[in-house]
C-alpha positions in Angstrom: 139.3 -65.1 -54.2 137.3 -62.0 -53.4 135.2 -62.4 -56.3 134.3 -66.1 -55.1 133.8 -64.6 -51.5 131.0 -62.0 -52.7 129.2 -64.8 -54.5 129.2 -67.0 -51.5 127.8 -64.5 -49.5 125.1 -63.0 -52.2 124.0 -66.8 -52.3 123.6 -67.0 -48.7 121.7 -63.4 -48.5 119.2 -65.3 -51.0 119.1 -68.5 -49.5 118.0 -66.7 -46.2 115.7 -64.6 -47.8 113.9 -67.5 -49.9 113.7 -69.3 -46.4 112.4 -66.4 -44.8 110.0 -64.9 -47.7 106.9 -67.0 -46.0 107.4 -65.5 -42.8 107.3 -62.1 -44.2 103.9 -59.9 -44.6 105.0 -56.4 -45.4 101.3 -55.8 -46.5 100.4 -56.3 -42.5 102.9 -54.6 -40.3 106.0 -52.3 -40.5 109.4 -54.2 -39.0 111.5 -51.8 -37.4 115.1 -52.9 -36.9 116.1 -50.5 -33.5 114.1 -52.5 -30.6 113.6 -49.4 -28.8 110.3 -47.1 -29.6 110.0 -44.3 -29.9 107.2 -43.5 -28.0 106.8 -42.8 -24.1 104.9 -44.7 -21.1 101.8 -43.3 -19.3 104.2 -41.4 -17.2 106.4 -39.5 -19.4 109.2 -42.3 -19.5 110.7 -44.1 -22.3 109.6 -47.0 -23.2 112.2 -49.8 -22.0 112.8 -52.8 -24.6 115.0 -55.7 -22.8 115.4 -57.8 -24.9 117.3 -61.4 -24.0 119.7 -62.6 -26.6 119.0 -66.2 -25.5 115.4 -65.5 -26.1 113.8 -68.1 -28.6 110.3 -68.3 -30.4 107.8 -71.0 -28.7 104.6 -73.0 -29.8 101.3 -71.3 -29.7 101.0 -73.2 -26.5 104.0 -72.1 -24.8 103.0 -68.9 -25.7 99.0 -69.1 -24.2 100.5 -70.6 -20.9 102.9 -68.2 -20.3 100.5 -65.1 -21.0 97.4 -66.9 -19.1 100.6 -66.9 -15.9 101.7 -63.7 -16.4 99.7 -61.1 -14.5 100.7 -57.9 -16.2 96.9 -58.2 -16.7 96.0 -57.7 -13.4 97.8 -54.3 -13.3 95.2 -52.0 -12.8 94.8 -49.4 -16.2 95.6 -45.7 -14.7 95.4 -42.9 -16.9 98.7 -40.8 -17.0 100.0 -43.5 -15.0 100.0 -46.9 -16.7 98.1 -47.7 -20.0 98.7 -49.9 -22.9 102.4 -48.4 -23.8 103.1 -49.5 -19.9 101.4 -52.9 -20.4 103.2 -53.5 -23.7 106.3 -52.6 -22.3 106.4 -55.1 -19.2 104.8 -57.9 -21.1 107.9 -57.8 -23.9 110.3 -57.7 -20.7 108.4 -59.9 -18.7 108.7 -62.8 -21.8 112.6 -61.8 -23.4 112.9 -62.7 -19.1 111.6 -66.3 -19.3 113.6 -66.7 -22.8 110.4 -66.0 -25.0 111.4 -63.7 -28.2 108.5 -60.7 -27.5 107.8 -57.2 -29.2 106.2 -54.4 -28.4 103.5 -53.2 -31.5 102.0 -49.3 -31.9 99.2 -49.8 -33.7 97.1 -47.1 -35.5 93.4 -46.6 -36.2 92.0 -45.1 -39.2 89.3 -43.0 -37.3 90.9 -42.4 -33.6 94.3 -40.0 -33.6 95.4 -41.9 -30.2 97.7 -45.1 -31.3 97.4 -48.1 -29.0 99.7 -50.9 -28.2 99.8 -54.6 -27.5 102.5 -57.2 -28.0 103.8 -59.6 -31.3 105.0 -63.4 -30.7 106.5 -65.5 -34.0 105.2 -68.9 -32.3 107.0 -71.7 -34.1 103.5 -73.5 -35.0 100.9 -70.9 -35.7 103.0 -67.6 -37.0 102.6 -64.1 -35.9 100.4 -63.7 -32.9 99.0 -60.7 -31.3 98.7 -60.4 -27.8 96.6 -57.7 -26.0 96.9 -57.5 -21.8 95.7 -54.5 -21.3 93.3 -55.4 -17.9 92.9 -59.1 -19.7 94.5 -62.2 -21.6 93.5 -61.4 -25.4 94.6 -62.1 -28.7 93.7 -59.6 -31.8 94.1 -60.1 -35.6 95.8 -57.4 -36.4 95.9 -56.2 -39.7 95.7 -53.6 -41.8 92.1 -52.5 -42.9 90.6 -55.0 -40.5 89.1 -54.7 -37.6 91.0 -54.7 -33.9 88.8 -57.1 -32.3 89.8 -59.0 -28.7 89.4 -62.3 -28.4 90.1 -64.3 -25.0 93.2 -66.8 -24.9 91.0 -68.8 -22.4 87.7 -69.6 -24.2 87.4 -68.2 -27.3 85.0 -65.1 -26.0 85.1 -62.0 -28.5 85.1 -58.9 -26.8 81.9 -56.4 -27.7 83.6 -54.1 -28.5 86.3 -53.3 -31.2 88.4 -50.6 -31.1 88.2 -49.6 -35.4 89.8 -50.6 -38.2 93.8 -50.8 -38.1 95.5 -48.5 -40.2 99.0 -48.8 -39.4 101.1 -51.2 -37.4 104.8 -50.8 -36.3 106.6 -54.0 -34.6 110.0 -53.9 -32.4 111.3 -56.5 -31.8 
């Protein structure tokens, strides 16, 4: 009986891996299984995951409708205060909040010691997206030894400016 139990299981451990496996770029990103970073806010304090159990992945345009709402945006960027971290951090809470699955991303660049970070969505019809509020509505290809480039979520705009090529990315979720 216990034999037949540990094959039943090993075949479900497979069967979710082999439905997972396209979801899965280990070449782009670094999962990490405890939600909360460790890194700290603007201010000195932790950073904060709350995450929603009931929280579910939505379509590309769930996702643009709720981030062109939100207004974390509109939070004025104070050093020592509130910077990306801070942004990161109430965009995740603001979305596990309206029952949208959300994490927080550090992201590091091969030429600038300072690590930024912006948020991850799995959207049910477009994959992994990257979302970057930090004083506007932008999403970012981010990958590793490409370029960290904004683009606007409400007409397509690319931002001048880049901020270099990623080096490293780390997602909680």
């Amino acid at each position: 009986m216990g034999e037949k139990m540990s094959y039943k299981a090993l075949f479900i451990y497979i069967g979710v891996l082999l439905i997972l496996s396209p979801f899965i770029d280990n070449s782009t990103a670094e999962d990490v299984t405890d939600n909360n970073p460790p890194y700290a806010g603007a201010d000195g304090h932790q950073i904060k995951l709350i995450n929603n159990e009931n929280a579910t992945n939505v379509t590309y345009a769930e996702l643009v409708s709720f981030i062109i709402g939100d207004l974390t945006d509109k939070k004025k960027y104070v050093p020592r205060e509130y910077t990306c971290g801070d942004y990161a951090e109430t965009l995740h809470n603001r979305a596990e909040k309206r029952g949208i699955k959300a994490a927080w991303v550090a992201v590091d660049f091969e030429s600038d010691p300072e690590r930024h970070a912006c948020n991850a969505f799995y959207t049910t019809d477009k994959g992994l997206i990257f979302i970057d509020c930090v004083e506007s509505d932008a999403w970012v290809e981010c990958k590793i030894g490409k370029t960290y480039k904004l683009h606007s979520l409400k007409n397509g705009y690319y931002y001048r400016d880049d901020m270099g090529i990623v080096s490293n990315i780390e997602i909680y979720w």
